[in-house]
N, C-alpha and C positions, 0 to 999 in steps of 0.2 A: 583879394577883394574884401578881408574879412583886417578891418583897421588893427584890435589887436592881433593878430595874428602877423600884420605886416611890422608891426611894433617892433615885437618879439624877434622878426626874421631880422632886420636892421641891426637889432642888439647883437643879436648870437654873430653876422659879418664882421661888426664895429669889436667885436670878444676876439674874433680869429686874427683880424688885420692887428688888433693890441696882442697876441701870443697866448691870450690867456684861455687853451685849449678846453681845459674841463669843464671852465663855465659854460662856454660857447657849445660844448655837448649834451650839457643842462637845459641850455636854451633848443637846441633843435630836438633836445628828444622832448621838452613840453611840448612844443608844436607838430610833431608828429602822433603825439600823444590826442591831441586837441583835432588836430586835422591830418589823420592817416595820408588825405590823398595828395596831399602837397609834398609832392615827390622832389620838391630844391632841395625842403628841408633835410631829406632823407642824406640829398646827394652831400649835401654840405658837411652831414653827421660822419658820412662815409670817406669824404676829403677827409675832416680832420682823422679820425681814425689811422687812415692809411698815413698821416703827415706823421700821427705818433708811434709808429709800428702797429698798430691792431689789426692786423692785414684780415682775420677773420672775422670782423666785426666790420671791417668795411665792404670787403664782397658781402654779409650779411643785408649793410644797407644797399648794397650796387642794389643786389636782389629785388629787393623794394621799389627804389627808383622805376627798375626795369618792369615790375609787375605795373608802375603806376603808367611806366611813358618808356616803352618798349625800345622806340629809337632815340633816346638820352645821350647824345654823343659821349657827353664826357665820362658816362656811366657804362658806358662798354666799352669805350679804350682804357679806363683805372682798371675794371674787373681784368677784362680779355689780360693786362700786364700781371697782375697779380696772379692769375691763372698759369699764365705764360712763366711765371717766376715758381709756381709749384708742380711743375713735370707736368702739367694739363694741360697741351699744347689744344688737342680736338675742339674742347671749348673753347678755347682762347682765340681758335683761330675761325670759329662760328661768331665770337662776339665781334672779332675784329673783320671780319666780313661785312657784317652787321653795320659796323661801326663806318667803313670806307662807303657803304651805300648811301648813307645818310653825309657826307663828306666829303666825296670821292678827292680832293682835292689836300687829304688830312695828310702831313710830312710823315714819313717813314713807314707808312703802314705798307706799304708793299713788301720793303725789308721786311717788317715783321711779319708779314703774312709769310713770304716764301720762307723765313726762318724754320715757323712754326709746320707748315707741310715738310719740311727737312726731319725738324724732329719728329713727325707723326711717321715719315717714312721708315726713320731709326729705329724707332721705336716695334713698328712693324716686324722689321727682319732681327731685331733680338727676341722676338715673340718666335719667330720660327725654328 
């Protein structure tokens, strides 16, 4: 609602769709900078991120998103995979719960849900 603010948003997509990653992380960390609660911007900061390897800096922004807009689809299937990609099946497989309720209809998440209770089970009996 906030005209510069949607400027800004326009620019930093028009940045990502042209390649030009670090500008376009310029642009969404001013506007989260400006306006905290505009949780795209966050999500958008945390795509590029993850497009460029910064896998901890993108769950950082997933975080955000999720603080601002709890069920963010596409902010709990990026985290829940990234999770799922560092031995964190428990949460992964909470986000990705998360993520199917808001979805139910989302491809593959059943695989990955029963994946991730495989390895929580695994994981289980090398604990014992």
């Amino acid at each position: 609602g906030d005209p510069a603010i949607d400027k800004l948003y326009r620019e930093g997509l028009d940045l990502m769709r042209g390649g030009d990653m670090p500008k376009a992380i310029e642009v969404f960390s001013a506007i989260t900078a400006k306006r905290p609660q505009f949780a795209e911007a966050w999500n958008k900061r945390a795509t590029i991120h993850y497009m460029t390897g910064e896998y901890e800096l993108s769950m950082r922004d997933c975080e955000e998103v999720l603080k601002r807009l709890p069920q963010h689809f596409g902010a709990l299937v990026g985290y829940a995979q990234m999770l799922a990609e560092r031995d964190q099946p428990d949460r992964a497989l909470e986000l990705m719960e998360r993520a199917s309720k808001v979805n139910p209809y989302l491809a593959n998440a059943d695989l990955m849900m029963e994946a991730l209770r495989i390895q929580i089970e695994k994981n289980r009996k090398n604990l014992l």
